[in-house]
N, CA, C and O atoms as a GROMACS GRO file, in nm:
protein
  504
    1UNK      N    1   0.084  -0.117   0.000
    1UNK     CA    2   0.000   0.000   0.000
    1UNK      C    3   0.088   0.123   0.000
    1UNK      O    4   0.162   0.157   0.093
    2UNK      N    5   0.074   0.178  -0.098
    2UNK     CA    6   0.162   0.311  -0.101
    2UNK      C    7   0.127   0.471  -0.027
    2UNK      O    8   0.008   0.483   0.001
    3UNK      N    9   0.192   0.560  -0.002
    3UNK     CA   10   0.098   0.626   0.048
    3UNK      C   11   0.225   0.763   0.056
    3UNK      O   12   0.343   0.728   0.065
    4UNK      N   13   0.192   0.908   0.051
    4UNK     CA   14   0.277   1.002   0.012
    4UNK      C   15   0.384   1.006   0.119
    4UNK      O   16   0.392   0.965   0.235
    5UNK      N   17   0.441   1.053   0.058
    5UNK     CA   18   0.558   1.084   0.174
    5UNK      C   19   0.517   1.280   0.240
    5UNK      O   20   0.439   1.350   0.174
    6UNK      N   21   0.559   1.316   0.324
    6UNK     CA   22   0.550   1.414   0.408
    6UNK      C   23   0.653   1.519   0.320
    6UNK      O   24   0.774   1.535   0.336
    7UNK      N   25   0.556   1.589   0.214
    7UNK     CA   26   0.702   1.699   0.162
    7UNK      C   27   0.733   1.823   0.278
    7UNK      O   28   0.726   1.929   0.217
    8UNK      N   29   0.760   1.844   0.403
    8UNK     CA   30   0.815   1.967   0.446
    8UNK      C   31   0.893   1.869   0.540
    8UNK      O   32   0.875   1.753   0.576
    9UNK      N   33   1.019   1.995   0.574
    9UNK     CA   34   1.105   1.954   0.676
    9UNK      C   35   1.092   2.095   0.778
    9UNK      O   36   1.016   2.192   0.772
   10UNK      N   37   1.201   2.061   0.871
   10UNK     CA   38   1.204   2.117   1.012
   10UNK      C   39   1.072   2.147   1.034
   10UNK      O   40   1.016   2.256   1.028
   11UNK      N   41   1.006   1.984   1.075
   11UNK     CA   42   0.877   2.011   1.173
   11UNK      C   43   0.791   2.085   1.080
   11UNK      O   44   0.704   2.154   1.132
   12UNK      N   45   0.799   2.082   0.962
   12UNK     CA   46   0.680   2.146   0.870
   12UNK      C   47   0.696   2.287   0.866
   12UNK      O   48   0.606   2.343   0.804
   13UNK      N   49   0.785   2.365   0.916
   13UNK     CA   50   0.845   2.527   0.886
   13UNK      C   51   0.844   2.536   0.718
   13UNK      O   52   0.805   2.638   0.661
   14UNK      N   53   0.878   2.448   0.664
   14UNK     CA   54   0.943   2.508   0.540
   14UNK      C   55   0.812   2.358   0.430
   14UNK      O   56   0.786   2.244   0.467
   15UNK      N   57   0.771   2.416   0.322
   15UNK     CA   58   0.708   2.299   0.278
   15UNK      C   59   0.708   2.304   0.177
   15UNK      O   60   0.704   2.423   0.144
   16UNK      N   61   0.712   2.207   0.051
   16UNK     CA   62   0.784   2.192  -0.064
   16UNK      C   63   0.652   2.125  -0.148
   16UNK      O   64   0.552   2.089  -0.086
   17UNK      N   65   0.658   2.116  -0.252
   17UNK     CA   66   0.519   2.078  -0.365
   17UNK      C   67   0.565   1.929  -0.392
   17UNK      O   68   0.484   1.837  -0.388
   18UNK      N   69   0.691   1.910  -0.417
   18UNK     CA   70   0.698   1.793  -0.490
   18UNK      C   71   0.826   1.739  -0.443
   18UNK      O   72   0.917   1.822  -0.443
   19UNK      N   73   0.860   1.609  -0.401
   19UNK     CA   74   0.972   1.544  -0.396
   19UNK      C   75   1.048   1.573  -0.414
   19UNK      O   76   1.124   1.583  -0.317
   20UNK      N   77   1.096   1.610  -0.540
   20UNK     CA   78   1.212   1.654  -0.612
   20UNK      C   79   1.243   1.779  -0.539
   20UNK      O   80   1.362   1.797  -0.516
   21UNK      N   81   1.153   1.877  -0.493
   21UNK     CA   82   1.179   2.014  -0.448
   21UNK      C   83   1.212   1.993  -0.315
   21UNK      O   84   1.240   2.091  -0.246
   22UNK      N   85   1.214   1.876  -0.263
   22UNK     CA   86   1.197   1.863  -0.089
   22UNK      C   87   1.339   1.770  -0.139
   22UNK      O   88   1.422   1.816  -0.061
   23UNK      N   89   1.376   1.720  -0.180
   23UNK     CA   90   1.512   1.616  -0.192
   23UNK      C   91   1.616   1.764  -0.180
   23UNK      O   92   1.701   1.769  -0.091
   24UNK      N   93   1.599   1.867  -0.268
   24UNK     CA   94   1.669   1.980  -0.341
   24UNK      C   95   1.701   2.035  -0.188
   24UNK      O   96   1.814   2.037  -0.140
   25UNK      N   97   1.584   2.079  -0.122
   25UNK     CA   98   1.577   2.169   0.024
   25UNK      C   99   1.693   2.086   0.121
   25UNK      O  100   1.804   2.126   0.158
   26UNK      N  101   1.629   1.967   0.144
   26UNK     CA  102   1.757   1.871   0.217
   26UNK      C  103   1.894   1.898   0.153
   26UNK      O  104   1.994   1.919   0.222
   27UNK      N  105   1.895   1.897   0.021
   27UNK     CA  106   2.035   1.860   0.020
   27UNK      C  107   2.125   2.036   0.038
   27UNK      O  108   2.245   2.052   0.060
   28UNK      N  109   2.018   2.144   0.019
   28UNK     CA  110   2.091   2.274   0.099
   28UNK      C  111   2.103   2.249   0.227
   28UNK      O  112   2.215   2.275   0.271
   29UNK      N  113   2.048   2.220   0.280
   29UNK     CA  114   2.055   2.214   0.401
   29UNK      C  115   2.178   2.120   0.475
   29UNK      O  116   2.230   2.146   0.584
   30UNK      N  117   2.203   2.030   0.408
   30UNK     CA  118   2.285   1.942   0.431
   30UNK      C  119   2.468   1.989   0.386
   30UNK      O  120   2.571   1.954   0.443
   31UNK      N  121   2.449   2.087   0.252
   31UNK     CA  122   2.537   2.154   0.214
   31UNK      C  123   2.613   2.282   0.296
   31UNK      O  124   2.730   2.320   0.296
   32UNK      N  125   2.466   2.340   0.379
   32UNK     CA  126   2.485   2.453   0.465
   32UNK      C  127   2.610   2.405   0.578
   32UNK      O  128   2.727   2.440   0.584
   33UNK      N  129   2.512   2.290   0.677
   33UNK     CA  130   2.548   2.224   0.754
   33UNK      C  131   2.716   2.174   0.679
   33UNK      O  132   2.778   2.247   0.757
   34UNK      N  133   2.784   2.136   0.629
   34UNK     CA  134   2.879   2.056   0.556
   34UNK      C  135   2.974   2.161   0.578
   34UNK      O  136   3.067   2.154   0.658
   35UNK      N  137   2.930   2.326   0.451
   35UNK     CA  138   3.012   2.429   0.444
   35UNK      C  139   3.044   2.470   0.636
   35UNK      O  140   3.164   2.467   0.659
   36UNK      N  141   2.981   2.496   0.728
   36UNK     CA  142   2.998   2.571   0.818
   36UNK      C  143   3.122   2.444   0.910
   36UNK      O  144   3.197   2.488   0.998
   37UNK      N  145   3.123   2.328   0.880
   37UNK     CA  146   3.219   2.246   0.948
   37UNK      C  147   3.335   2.277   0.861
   37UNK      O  148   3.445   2.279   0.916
   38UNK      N  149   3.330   2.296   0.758
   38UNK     CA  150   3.469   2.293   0.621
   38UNK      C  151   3.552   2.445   0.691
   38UNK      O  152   3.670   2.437   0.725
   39UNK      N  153   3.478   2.572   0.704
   39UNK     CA  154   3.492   2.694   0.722
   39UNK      C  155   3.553   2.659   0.854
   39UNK      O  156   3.676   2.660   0.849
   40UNK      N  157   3.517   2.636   0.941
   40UNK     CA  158   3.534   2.603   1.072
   40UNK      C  159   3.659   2.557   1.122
   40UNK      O  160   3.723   2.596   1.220
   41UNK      N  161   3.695   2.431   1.002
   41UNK     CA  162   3.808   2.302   1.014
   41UNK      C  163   3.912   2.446   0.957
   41UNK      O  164   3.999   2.480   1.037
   42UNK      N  165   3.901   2.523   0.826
   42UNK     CA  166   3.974   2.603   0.786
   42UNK      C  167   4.007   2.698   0.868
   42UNK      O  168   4.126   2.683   0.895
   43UNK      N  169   3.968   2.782   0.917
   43UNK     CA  170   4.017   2.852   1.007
   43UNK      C  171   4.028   2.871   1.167
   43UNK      O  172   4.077   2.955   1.243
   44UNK      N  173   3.961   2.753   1.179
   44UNK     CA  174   4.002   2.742   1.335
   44UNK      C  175   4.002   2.862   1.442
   44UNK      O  176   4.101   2.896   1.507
   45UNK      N  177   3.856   2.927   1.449
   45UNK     CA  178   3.884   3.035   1.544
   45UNK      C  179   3.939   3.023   1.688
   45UNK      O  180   3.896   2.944   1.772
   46UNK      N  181   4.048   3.120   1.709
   46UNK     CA  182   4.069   3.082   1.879
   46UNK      C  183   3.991   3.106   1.953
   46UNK      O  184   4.019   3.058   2.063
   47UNK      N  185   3.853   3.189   1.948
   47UNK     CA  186   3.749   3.201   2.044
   47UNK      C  187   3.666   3.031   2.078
   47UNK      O  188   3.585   3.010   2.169
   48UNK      N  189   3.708   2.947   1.996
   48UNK     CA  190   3.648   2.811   1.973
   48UNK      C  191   3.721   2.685   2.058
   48UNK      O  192   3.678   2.579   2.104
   49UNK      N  193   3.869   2.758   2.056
   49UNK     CA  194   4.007   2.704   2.147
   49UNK      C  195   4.020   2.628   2.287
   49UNK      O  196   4.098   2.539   2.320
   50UNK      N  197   3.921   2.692   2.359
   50UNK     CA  198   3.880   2.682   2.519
   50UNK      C  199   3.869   2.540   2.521
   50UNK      O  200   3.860   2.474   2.418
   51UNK      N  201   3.870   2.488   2.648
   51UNK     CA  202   3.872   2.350   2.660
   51UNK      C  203   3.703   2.370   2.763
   51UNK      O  204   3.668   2.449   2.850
   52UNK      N  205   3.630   2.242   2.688
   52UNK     CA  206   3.482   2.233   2.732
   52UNK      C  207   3.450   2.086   2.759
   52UNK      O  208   3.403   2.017   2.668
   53UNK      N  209   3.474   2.035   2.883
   53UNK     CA  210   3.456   1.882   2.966
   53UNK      C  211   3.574   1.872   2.879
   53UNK      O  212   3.537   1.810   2.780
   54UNK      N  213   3.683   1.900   2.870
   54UNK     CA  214   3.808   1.833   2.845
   54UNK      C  215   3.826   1.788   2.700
   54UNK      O  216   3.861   1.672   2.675
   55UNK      N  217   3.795   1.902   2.581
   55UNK     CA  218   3.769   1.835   2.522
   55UNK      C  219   3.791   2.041   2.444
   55UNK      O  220   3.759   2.141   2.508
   56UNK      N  221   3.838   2.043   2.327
   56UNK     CA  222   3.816   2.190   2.275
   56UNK      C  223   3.700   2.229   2.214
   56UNK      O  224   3.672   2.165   2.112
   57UNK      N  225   3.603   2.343   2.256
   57UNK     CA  226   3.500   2.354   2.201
   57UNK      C  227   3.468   2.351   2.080
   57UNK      O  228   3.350   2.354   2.046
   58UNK      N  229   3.593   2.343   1.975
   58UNK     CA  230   3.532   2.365   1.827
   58UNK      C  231   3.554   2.187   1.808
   58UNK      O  232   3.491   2.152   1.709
   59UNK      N  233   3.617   2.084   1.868
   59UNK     CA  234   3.599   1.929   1.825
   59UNK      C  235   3.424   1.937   1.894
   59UNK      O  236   3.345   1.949   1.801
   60UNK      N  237   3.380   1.933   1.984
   60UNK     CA  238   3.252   1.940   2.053
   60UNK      C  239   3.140   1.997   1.945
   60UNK      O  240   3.041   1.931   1.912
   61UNK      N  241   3.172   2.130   1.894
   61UNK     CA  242   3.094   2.172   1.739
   61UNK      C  243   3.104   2.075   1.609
   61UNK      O  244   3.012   2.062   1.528
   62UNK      N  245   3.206   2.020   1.602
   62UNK     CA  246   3.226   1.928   1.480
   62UNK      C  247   3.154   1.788   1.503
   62UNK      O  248   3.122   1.713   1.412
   63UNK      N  249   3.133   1.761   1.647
   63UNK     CA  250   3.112   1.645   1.672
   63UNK      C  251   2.926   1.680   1.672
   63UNK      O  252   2.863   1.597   1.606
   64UNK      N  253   2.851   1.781   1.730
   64UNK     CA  254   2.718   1.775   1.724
   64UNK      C  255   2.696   1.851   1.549
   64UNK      O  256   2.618   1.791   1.474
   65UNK      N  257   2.736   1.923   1.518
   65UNK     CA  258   2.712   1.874   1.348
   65UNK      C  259   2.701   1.765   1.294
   65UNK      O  260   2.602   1.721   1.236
   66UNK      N  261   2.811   1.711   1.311
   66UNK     CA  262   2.796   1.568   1.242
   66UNK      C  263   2.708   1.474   1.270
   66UNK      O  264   2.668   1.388   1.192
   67UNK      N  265   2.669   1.493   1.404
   67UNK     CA  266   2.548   1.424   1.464
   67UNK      C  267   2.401   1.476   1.412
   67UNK      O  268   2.301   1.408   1.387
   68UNK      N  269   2.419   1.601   1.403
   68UNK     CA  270   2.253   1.684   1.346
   68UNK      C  271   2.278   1.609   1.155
   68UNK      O  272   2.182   1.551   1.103
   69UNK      N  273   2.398   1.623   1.085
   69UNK     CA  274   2.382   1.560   0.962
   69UNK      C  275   2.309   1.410   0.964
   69UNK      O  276   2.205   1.368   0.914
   70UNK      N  277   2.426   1.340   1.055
   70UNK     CA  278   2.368   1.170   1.055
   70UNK      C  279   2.154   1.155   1.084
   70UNK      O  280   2.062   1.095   1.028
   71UNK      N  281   2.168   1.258   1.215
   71UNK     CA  282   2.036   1.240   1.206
   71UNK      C  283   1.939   1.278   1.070
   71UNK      O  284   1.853   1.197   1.036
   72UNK      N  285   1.952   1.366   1.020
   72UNK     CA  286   1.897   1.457   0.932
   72UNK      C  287   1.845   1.336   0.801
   72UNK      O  288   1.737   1.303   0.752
   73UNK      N  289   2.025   1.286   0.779
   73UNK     CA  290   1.995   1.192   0.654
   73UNK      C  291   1.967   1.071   0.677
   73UNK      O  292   1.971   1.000   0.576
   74UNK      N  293   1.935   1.010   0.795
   74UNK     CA  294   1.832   0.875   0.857
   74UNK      C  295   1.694   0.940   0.878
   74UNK      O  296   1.601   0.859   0.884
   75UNK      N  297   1.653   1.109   0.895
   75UNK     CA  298   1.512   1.135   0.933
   75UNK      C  299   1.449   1.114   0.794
   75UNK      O  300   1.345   1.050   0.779
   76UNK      N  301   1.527   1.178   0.677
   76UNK     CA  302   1.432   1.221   0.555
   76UNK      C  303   1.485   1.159   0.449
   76UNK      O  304   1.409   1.167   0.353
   77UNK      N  305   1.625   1.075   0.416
   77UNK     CA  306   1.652   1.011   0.326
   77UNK      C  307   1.611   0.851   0.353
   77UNK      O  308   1.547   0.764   0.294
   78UNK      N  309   1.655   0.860   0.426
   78UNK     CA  310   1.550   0.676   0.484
   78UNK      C  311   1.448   0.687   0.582
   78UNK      O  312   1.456   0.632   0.691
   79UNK      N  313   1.342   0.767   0.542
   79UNK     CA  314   1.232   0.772   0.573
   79UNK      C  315   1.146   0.745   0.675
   79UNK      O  316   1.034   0.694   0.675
   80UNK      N  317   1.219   0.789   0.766
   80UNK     CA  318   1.195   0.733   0.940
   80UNK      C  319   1.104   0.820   0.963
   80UNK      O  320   1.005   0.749   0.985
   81UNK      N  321   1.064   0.959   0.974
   81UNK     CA  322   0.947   1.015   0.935
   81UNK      C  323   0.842   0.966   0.941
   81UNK      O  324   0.752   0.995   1.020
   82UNK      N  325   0.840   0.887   0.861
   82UNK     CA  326   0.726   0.783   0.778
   82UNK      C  327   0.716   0.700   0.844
   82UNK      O  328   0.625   0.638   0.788
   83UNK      N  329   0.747   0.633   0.947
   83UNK     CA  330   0.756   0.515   1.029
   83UNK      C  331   0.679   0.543   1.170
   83UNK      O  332   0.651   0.658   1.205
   84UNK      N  333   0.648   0.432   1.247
   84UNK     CA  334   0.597   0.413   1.392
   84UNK      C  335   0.697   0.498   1.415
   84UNK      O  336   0.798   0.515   1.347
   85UNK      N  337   0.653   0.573   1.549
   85UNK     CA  338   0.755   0.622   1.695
   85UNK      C  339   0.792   0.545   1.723
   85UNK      O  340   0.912   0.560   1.703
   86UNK      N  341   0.769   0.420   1.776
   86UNK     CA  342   0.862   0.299   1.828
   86UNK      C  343   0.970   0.246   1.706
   86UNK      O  344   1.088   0.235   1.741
   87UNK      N  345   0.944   0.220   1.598
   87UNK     CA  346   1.102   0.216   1.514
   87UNK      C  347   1.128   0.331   1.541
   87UNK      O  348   1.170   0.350   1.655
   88UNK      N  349   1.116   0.438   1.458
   88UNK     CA  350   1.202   0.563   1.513
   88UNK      C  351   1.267   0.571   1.615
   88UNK      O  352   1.380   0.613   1.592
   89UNK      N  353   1.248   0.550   1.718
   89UNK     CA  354   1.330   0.576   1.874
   89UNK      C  355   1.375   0.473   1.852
   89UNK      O  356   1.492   0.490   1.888
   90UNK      N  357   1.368   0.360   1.812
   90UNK     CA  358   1.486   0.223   1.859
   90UNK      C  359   1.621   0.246   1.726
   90UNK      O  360   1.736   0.204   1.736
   91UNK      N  361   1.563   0.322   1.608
   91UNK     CA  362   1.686   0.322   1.527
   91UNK      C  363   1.748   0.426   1.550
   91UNK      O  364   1.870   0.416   1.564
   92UNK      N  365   1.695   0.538   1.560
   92UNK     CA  366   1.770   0.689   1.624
   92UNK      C  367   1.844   0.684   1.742
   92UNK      O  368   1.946   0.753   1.754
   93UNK      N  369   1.809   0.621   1.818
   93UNK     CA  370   1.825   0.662   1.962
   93UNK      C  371   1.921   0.591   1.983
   93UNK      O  372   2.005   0.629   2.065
   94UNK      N  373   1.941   0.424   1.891
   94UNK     CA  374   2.003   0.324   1.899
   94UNK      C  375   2.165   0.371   1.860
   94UNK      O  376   2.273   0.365   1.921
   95UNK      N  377   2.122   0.420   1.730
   95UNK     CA  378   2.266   0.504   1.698
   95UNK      C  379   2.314   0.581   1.702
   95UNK      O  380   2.424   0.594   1.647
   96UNK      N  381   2.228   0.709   1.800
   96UNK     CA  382   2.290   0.813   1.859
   96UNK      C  383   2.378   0.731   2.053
   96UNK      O  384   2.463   0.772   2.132
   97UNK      N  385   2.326   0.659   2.047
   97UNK     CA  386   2.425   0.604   2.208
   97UNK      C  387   2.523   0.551   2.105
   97UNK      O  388   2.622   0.622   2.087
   98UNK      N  389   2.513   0.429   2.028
   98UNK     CA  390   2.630   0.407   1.995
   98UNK      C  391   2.760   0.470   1.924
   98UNK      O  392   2.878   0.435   1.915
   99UNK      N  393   2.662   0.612   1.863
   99UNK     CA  394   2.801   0.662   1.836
   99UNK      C  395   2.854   0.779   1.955
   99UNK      O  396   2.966   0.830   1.961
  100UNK      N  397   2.763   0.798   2.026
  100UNK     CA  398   2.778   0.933   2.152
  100UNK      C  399   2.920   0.757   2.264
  100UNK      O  400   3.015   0.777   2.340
  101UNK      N  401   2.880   0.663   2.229
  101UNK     CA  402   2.990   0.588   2.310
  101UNK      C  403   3.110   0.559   2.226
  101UNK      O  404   3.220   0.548   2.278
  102UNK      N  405   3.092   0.545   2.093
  102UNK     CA  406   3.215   0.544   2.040
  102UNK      C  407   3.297   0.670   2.037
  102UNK      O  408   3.419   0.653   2.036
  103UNK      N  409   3.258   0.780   2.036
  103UNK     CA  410   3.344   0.902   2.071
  103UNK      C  411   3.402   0.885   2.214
  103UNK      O  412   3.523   0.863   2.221
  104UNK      N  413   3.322   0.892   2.343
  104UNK     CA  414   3.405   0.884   2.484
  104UNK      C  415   3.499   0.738   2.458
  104UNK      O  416   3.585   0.739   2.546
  105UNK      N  417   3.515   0.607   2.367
  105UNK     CA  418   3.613   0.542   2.370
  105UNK      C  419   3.698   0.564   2.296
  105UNK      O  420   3.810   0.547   2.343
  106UNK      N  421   3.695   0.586   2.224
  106UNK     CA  422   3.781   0.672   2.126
  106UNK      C  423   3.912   0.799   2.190
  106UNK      O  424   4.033   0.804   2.168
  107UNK      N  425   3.811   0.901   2.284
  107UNK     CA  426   3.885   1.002   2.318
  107UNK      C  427   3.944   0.922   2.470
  107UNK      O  428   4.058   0.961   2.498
  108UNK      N  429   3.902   0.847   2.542
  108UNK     CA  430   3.950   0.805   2.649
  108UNK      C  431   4.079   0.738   2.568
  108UNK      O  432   4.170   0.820   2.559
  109UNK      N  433   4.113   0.602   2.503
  109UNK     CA  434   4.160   0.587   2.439
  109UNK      C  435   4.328   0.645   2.390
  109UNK      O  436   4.450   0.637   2.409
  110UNK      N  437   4.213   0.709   2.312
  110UNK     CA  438   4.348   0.836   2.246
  110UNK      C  439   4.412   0.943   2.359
  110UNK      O  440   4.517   1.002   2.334
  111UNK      N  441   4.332   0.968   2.498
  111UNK     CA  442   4.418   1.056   2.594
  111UNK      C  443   4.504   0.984   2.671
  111UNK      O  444   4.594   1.045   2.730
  112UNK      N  445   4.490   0.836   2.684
  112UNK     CA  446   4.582   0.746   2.753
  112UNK      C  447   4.728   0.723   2.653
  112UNK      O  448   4.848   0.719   2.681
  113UNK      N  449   4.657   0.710   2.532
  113UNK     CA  450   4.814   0.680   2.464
  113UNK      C  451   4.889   0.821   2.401
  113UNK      O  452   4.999   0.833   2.348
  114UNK      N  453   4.801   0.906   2.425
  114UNK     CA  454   4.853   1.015   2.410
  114UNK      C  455   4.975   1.067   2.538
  114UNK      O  456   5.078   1.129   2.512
  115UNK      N  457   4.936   1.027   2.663
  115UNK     CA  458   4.988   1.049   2.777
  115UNK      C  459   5.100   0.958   2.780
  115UNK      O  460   5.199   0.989   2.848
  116UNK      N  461   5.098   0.852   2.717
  116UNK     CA  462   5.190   0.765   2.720
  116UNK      C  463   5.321   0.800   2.671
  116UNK      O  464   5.429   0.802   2.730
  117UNK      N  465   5.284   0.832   2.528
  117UNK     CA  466   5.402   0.874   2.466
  117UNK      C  467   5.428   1.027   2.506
  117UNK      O  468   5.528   1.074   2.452
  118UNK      N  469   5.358   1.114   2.592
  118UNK     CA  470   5.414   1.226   2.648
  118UNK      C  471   5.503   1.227   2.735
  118UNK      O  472   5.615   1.276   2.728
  119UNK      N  473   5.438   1.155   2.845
  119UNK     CA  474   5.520   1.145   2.961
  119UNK      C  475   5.570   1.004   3.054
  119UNK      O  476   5.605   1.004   3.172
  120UNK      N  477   5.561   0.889   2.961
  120UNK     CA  478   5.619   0.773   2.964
  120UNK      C  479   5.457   0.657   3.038
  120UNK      O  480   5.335   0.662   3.025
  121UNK      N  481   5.538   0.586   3.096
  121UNK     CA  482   5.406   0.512   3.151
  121UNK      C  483   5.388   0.557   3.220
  121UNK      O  484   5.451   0.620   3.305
  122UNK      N  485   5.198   0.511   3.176
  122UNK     CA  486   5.100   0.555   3.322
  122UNK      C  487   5.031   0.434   3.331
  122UNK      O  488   5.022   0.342   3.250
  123UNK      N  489   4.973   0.452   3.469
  123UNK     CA  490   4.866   0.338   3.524
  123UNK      C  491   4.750   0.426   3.580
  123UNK      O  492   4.738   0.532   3.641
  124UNK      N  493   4.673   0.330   3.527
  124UNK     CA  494   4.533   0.373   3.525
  124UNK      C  495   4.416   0.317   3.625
  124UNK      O  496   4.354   0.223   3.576
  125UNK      N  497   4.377   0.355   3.752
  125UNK     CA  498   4.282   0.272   3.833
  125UNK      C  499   4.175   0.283   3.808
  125UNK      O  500   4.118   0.356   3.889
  126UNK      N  501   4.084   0.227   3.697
  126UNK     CA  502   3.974   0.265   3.680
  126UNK      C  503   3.889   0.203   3.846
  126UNK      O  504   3.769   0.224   3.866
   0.00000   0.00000   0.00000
């Protein structure tokens, strides 16, 4: 049983006639989002420099971009939208922990062997 797809995004703010015009809107949007991390990575403002939970506020900006993209192109390119709330929350939610945990192993990780080769061995009591 077929049935339309939902042409507007952000919560129906913005609303589009036809597929093609709503694919077009996403993919500015996705371009916007893309350019302001590229600009960002390029010049590296030092107001961005500060360290925020241990961590520099402009990696913390790169990291919830990339997270608002991933979501963005699982909401409206694979059509989760369109789906129960219960899939929705078990696939969203599923892969926002797993990647919100692969970053803290990652950076835990990388600050231990980073420390390592700084300042020789360390031991760690978790």
């Amino acid at each position: 049983m077929a049935h339309a797809h939902k042409l507007e995004i952000f919560r129906g703010l913005i609303k589009f006639k036809s597929n093609t015009q709503k694919i077009w809107g996403v993919l500015v949007f996705l371009t916007i989002v893309t350019a302001v991390e590229v600009v960002l990575g390029i010049y590296k403002p030092e107001a961005l420099m500060g360290h925020v939970l241990g961590m520099k506020g402009l990696n913390w900006i790169f990291i919830i971009l990339t997270l608002v993209k991933a979501y963005y192109i699982t909401w409206d390119f694979m059509h989760m939208r369109d789906e129960t709330k219960g899939l929705r929350r078990a696939v969203v939610w599923t892969t926002i922990f797993l990647i919100l945990y692969l970053i803290f192993i990652l950076l835990q990780e990388g600050g231990y062997v980073f420390n390592v080769y700084d300042k020789g061995y360390i031991k760690r009591d978790f």
